[in-house]
MDTraj code that builds the backbone (N, CA, C; nanometers):
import mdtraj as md
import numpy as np

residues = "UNK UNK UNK UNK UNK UNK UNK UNK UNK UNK UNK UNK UNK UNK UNK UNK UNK UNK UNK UNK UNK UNK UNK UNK UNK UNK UNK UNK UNK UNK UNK UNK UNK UNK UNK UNK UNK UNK UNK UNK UNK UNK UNK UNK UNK UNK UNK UNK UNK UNK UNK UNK UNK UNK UNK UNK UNK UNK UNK UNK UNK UNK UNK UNK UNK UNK UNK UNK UNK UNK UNK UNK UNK UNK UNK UNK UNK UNK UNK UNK UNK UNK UNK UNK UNK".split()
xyz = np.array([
    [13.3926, 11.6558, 7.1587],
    [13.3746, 11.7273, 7.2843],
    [13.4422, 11.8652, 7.2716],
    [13.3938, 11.9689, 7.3050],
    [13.4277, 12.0959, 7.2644],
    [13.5407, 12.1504, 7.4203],
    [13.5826, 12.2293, 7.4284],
    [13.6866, 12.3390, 7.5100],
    [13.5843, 12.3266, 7.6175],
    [13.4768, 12.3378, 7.6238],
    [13.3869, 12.3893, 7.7545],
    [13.3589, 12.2884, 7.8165],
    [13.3302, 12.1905, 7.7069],
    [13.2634, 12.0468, 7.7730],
    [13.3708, 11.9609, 7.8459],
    [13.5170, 11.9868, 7.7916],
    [13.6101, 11.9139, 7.8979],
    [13.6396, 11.9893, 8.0139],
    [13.6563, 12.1309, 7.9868],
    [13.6447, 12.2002, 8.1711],
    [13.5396, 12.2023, 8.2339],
    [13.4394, 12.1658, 8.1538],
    [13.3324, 12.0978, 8.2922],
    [13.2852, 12.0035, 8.3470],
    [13.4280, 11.9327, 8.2290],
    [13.3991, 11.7639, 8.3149],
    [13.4931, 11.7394, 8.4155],
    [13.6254, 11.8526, 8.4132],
    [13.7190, 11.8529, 8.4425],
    [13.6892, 11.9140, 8.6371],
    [13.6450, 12.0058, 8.6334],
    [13.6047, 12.0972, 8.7594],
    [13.4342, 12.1148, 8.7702],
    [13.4148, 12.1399, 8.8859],
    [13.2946, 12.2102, 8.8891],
    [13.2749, 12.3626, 8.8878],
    [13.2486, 12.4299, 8.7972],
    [13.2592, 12.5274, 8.8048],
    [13.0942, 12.6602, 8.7541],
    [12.9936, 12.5695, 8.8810],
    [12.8806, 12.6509, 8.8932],
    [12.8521, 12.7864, 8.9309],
    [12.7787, 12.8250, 8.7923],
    [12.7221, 12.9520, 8.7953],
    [12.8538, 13.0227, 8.6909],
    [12.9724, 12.9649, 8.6479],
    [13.0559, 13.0282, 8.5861],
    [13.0109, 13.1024, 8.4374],
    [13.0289, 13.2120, 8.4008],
    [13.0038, 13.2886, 8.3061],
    [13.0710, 13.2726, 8.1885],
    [12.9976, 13.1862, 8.0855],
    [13.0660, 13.1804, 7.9395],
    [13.0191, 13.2379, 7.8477],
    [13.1371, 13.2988, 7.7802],
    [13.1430, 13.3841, 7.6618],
    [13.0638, 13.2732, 7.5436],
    [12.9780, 13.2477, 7.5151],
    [12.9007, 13.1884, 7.4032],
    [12.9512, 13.2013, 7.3154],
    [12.9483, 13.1324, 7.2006],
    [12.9823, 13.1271, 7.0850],
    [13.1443, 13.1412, 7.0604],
    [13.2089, 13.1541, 7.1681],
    [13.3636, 13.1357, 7.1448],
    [13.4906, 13.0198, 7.2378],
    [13.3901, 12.9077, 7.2241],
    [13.4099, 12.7738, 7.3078],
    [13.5650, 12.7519, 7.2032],
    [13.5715, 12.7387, 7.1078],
    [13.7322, 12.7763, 7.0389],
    [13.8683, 12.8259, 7.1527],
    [13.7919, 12.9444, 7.1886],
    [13.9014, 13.0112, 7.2359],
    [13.9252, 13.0208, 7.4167],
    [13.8153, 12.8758, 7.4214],
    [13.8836, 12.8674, 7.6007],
    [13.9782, 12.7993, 7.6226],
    [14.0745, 12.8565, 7.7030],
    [14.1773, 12.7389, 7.6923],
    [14.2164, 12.6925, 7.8789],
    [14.1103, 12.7163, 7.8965],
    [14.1331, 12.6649, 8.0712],
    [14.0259, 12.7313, 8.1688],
    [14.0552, 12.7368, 8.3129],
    [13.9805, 12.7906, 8.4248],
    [14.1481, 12.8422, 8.4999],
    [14.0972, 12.9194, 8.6356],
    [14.1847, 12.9276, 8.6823],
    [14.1096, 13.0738, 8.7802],
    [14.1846, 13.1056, 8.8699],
    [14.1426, 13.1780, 8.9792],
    [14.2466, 13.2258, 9.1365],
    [14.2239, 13.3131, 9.1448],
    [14.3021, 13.4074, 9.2312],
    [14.2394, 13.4008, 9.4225],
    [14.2703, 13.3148, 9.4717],
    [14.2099, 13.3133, 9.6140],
    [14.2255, 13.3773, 9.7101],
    [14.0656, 13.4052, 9.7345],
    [13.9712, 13.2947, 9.7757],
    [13.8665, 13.3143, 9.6570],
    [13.8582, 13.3527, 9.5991],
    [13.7764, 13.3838, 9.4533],
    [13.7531, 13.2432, 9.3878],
    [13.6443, 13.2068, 9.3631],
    [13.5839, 13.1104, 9.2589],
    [13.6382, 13.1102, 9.1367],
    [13.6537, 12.9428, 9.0935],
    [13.7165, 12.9354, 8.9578],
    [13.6010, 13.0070, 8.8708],
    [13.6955, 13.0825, 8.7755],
    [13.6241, 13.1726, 8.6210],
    [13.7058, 13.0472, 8.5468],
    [13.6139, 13.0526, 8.4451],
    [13.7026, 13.0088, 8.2528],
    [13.8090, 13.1466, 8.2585],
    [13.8520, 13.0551, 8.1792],
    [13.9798, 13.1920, 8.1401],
    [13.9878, 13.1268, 7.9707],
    [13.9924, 13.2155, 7.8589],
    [13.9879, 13.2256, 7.7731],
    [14.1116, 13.3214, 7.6866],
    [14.1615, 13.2455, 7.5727],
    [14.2341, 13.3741, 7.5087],
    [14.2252, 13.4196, 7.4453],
    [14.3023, 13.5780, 7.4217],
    [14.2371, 13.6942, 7.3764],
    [14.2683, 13.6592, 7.2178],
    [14.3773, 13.5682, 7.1384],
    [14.4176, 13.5366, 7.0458],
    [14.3755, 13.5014, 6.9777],
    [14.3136, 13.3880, 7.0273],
    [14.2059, 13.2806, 6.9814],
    [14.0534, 13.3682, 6.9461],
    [14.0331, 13.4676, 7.0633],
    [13.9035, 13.5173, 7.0181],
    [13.8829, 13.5736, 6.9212],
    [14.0040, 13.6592, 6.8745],
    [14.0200, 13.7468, 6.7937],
    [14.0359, 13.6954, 6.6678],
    [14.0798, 13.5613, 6.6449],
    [14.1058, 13.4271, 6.5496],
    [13.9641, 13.4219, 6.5109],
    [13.8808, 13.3531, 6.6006],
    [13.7430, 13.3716, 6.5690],
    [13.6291, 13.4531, 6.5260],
    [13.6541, 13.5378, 6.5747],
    [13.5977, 13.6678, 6.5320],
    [13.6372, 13.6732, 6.3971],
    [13.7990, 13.6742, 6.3627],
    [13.8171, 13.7054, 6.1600],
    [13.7633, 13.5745, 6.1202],
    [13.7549, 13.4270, 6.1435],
    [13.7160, 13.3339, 6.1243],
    [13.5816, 13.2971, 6.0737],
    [13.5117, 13.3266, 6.1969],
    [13.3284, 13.2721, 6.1752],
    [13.2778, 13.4371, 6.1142],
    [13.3330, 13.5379, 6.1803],
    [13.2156, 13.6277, 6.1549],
    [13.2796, 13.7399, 6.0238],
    [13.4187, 13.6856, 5.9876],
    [13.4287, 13.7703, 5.8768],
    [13.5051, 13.8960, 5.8259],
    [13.5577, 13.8930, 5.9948],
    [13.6209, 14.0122, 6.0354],
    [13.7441, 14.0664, 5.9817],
    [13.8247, 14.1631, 5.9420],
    [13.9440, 14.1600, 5.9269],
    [13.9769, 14.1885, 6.0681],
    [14.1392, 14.1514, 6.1105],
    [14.2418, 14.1501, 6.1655],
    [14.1880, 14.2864, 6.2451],
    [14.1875, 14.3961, 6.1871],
    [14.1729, 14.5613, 6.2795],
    [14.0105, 14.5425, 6.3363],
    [13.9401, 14.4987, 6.2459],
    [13.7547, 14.5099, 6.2797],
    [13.7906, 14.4096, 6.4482],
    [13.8592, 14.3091, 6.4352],
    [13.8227, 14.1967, 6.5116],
    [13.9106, 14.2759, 6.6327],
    [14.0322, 14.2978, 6.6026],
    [14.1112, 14.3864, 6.7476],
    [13.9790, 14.5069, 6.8444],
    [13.9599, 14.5698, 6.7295],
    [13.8327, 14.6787, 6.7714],
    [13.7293, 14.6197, 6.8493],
    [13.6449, 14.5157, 6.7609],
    [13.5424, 14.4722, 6.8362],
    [13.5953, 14.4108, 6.9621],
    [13.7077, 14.3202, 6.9692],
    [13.7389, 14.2605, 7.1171],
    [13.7693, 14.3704, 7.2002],
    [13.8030, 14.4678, 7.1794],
    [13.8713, 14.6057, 7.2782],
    [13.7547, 14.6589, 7.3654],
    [13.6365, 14.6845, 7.2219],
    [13.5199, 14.7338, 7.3140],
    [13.4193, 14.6824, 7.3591],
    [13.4136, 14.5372, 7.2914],
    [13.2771, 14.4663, 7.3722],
    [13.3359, 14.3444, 7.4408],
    [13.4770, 14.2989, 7.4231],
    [13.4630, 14.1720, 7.5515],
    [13.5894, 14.2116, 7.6371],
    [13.7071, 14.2797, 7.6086],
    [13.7871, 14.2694, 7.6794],
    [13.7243, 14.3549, 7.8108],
    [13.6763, 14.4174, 7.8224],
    [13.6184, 14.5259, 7.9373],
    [13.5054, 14.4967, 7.9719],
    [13.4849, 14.3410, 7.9661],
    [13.3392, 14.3225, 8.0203],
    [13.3828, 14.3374, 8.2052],
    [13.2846, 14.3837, 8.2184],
    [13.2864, 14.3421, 8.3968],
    [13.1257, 14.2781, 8.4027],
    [13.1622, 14.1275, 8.4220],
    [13.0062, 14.0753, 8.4746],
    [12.9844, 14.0786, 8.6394],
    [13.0898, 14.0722, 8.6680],
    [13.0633, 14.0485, 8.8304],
    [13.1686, 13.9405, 8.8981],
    [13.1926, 13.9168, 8.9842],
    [13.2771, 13.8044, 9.0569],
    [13.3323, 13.6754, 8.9521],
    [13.2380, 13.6324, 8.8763],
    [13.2671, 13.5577, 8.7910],
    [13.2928, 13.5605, 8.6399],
    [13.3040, 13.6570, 8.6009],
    [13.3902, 13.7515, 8.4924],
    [13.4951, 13.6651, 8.4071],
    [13.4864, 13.5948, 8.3305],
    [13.5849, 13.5391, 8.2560],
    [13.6975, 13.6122, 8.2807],
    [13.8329, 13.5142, 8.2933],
    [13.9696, 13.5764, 8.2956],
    [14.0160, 13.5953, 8.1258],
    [14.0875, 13.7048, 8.0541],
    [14.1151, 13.7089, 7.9009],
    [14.2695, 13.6903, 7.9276],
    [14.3185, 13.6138, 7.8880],
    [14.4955, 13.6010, 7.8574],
    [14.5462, 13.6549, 7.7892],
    [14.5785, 13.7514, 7.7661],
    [14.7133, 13.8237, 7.6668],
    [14.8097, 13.7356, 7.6964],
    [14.8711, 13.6774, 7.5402],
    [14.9506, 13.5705, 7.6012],
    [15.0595, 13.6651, 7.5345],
    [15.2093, 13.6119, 7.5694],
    [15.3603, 13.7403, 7.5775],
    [15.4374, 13.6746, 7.4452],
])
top = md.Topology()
chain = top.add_chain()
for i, resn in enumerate(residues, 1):
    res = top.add_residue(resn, chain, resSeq=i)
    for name in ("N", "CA", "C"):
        top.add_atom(name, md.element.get_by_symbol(name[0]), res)
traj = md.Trajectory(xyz[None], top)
C-alpha cells in the first residue's frame, strides 16, 4: 500500500490535488481552517526522488523543485510542501 493509498483510507479527502509520481514523498494531509484538507508532502523526500528515479544530481533536483513544484499555485487545494528544520 503506497503513502497515498493510506491517507485515503485514512480521511476523505475529495477532489484533493496529487503531485503524481511522487507518492514516496507524502508524508501526511493537514490544513489551516476553515480550508479543506490538502496532502502535504515533503520537500526532502521530493528532492530524494527526483536524484533517485529521474537521475538528477543534488543541484539539478534543488533547481527543478524551486521552479516547477515548490511555486505551484493550483488553487484552494494546492498541496502543502514541508521544509522540514
Amino acid at each position: 500500500m503506497t503513502n497515498l493509498e493510506r491517507v485515503l483510507d485514512l480521511v476523505e479527502i475529495e477532489g484533493a490535488i496529487v503531485l503524481h509520481g511522487l507518492d514516496a514523498a507524502l508524508i501526511g494531509y493537514g490544513s489551516k481552517y476553515p480550508d479543506d484538507i490538502v496532502l502535504v508532502y515533503s520537500a526532502a523526500k521530493i528532492k530524494a526522488v527526483l536524484v533517485e528515479r529521474d537521475g538528477m544530481t543534488v543541484e539539478e533536483a534543488e533547481e527543478f523543485f524551486s521552479f516547477n513544484i515548490a511555486c505551484l499555485g493550483l488553487g484552494e487545494r494546492t498541496p502543502i510542501i514541508m521544509q522540514e528544520i
